[in-house]
N, C-alpha and C positions, 0 to 999 in steps of 0.2 A: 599786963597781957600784951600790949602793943609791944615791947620791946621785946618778948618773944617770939611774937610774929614775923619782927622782920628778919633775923636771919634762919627762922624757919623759912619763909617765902623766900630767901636768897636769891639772888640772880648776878650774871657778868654783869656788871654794867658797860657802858660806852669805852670809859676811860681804862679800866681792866682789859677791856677785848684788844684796845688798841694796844695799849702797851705790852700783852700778850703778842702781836702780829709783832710789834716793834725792836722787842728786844727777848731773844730768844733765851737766852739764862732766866729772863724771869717768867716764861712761858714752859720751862723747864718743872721750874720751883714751884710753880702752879697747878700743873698736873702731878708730881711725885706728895707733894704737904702742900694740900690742897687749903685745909683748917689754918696752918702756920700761917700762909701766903696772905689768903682770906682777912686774916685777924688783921695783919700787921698792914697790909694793905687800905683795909677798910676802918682801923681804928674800931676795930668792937668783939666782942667777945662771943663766939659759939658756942650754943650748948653742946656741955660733954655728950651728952646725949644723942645728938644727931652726928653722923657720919656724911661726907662730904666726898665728892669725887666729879674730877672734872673729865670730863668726854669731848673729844675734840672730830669737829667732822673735818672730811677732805673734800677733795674734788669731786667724788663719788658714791662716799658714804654723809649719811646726815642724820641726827638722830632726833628725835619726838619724844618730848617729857613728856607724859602724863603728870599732872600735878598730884599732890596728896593734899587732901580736904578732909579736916578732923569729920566725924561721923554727927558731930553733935554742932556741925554750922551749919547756919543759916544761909538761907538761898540768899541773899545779899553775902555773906562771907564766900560762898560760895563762887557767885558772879566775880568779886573781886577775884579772888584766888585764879582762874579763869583767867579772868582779862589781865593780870600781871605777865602770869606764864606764859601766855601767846604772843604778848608783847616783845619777846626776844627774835621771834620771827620777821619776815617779809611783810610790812604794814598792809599788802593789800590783801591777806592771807587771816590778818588777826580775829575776824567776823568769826567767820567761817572755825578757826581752829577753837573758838569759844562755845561755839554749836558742838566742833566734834567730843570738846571736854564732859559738856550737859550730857549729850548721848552716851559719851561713855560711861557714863553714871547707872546706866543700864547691864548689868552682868551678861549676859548672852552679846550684847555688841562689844562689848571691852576684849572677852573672849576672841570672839573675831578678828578685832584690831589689834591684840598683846599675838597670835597666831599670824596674822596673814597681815603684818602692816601696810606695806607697799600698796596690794591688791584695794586692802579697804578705806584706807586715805584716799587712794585715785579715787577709786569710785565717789567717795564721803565729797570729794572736791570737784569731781566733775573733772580730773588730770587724766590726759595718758603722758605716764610718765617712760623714758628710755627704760632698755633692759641695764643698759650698765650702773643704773642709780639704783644706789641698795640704803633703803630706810630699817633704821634698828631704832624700836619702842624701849623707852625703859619709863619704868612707873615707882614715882617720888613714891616714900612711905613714910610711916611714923620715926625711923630710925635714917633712914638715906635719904640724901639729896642728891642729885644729878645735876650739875650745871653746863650748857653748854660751851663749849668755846666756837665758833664758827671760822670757816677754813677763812686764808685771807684771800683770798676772791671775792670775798662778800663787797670787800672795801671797793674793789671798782667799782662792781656790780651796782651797787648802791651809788657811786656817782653819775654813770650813765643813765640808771635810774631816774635820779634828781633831774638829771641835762633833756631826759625823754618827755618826764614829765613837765617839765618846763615849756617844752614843745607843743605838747599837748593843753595846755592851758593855753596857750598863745591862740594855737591852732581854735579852740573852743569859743574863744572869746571873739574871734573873727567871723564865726560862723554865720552862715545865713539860711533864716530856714523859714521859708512861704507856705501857703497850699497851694503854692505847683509845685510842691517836694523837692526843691533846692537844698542844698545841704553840703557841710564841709565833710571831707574824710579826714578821721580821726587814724593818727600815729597808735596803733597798740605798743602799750610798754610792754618790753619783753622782761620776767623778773627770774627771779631764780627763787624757787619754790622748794620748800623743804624739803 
């Protein structure tokens, strides 16, 4: 059963993304035979079964998997499931998008979120997001997977990230805090959110 699960639960990994950003014939091959790529890539074999397709965001667009959760797992499989697929996101995001997975568990709020994603992610997250940012849901099923590719911005993004929050720790660990309400200001890290 375990070795079904994992290319059921598939995901890019690290070294996939990069080499996707790095060399564009194989970022080609990856979105066109997605399975062939996958296979020969990862050393493992897909079920015929499931259908694979890569979705690649830009600078403006971004897409939200919904995970697929057999009907007959347990809220531990469950949670797992959950905390992998969020995992490909902004770490400081992953809480939060584990909560919006649970709720969407809910038919009448998935509805809402599969219709109006943008509107009820912001709200689910407490975001105002731009008008030019356009979020497109798609929901893993028993037959399709969706994996994302992330646009290459991310790559800075995620170093300046690192550099801010490195700041931010420094900054933390300096701080001083009395009751006369002394206190350091803290750097907000600015991140790039789904």
């Amino acid at each position: 059963m375990l070795e079904l699960l994992i290319p059921l639960n598939l995901q890019l990994n690290q070294h996939l993304i990069e080499r996707a950003w790095q060399e564009p014939q194989f970022q080609q091959q990856l979105i066109e035979q997605p399975r062939k790529t996958l296979e020969l890539s990862l050393n493992v074999d897909l079920p015929d079964a499931v259908a694979y397709q890569i979705v690649k965001d830009t600078i403006n667009n971004y897409h939200l998997i919904l995970p697929y959760v057999p009907a007959n797992a347990s809220v531990a499989e469950s949670q797992r499931i959950y905390t992998k697929a969020a995992s490909i996101y902004d770490q400081s995001w992953q809480t939060e998008l584990v909560n919006l997975f649970q709720k969407a568990e809910d038919t009448s709020f998935r509805n809402t979120l599969l219709n109006q994603p943008k509107a009820t992610l912001a709200e689910f997250l407490g975001l105002v997001l731009p008008d030019e940012l356009n979020i497109t849901l798609i929901e893993n099923n028993i037959t399709d997977r969706y994996l994302v590719l992330p646009h290459n911005t991310l790559r800075q993004t995620r170093k300046v990230n690192k550099e801010l929050s490195n700041i931010n720790l420094a900054l933390l660990a300096g701080a001083v805090s009395s009751s006369s309400g002394a206190s350091a200001n803290v750097i907000e890290t600015p991140t790039e959110k789904c």
